[in-house]
N, C-alpha and C positions, 0 to 999 in steps of 0.2 A: 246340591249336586253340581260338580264341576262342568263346567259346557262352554265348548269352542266353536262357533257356529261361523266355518265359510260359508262366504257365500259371492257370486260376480262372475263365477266362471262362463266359459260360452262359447261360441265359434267365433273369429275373426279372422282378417286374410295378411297377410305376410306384411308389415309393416306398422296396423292396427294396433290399436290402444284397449288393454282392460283394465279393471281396476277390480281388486277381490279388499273382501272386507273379513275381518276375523272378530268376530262379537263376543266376549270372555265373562263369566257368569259362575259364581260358586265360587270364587276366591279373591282375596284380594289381588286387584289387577296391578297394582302398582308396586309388589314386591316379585313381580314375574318379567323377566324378557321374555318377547314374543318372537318368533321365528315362524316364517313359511319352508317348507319343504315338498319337489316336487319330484314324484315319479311315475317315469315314462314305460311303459311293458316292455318288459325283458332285462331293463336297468335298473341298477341301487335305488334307494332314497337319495336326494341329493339335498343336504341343504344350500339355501340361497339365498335368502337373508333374515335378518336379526336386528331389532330396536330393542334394548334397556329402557324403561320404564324408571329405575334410577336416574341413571347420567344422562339419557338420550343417542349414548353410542349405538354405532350403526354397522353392521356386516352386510358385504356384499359378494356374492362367489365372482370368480372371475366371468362365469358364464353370461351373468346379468349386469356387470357393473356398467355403470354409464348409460342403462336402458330404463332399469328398476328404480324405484325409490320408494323405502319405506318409510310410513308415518305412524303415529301413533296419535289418539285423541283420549286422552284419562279422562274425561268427562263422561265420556261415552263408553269406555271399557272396551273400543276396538281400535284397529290397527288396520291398515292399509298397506295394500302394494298396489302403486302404480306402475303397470308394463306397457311400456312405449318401444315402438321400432320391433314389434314380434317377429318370430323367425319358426319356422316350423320346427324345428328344434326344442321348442317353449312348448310343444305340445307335449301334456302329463296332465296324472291328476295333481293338485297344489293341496296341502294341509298345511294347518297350522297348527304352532305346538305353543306350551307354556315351559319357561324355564328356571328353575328359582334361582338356582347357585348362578344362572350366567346372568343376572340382574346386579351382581355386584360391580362396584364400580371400577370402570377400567375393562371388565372383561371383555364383552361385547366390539368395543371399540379396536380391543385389540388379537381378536380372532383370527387364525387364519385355515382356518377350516371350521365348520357347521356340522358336527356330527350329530346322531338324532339320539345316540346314545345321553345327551346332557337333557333331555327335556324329562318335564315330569308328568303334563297334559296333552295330551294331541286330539285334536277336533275328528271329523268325517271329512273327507276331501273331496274336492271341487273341478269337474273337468274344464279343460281349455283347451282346446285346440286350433290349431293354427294351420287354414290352408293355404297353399303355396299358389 
């Protein structure tokens, strides 16, 4: 059985740090890019970022860049987003998805948008919210 297990979500106040984890289970982890995807009520999904498991290419929306940073641990079969400098803006719920075709090499690295249309797995999502 396939299984995407965020987990880290929480409350924090306007500048705080979270870190969410995505734990991947029922497939092989290393032929999938991992992506988080966060939506806020009343707005789209949005994606926001994306590691390869291949190459170790990286996407970042413009929304998060220079705050986020994802990682990845094959060992472990999960993936990390560190959020530093939150904004209340950051508040949604966050999933994470599995992606096979965006694992190829090159892709990832060279995205410039995150649609949720490319994923093949997506987890249960995780609240965060951010007070001002």
């Amino acid at each position: 059985e396939v299984q995407l297990q965020a987990s880290g979500g929480g409350l924090v106040k306007t500048g705080g740090s979270l870190r969410l984890s995505c734990t991947a289970s029922g497939f092989t982890f290393d032929d999938y890019a991992i992506a988080w995807f966060r939506q806020a009520p009343g707005k789209e999904r949005e994606g926001i970022s994306c590691i390869s498991n291949k190459d170790g290419g990286t996407f970042y929306s413009d929304s998060v860049k220079g705050r986020f940073t994802i990682t990845s641990d094959n060992a472990k079969n999960t993936v990390y987003l560190q959020m530093n400098a939150m904004k209340p803006d950051d508040t949604a719920v966050y999933y994470c998805a599995a992606g096979y075709k965006l694992n190829a090499p090159g892709v990832v690295g060279g995205l410039i948008h995150l649609g949720w249309r490319n994923m093949d797995y997506w987890g249960e999502g995780t609240q965060v919210t951010v007070s001002s």
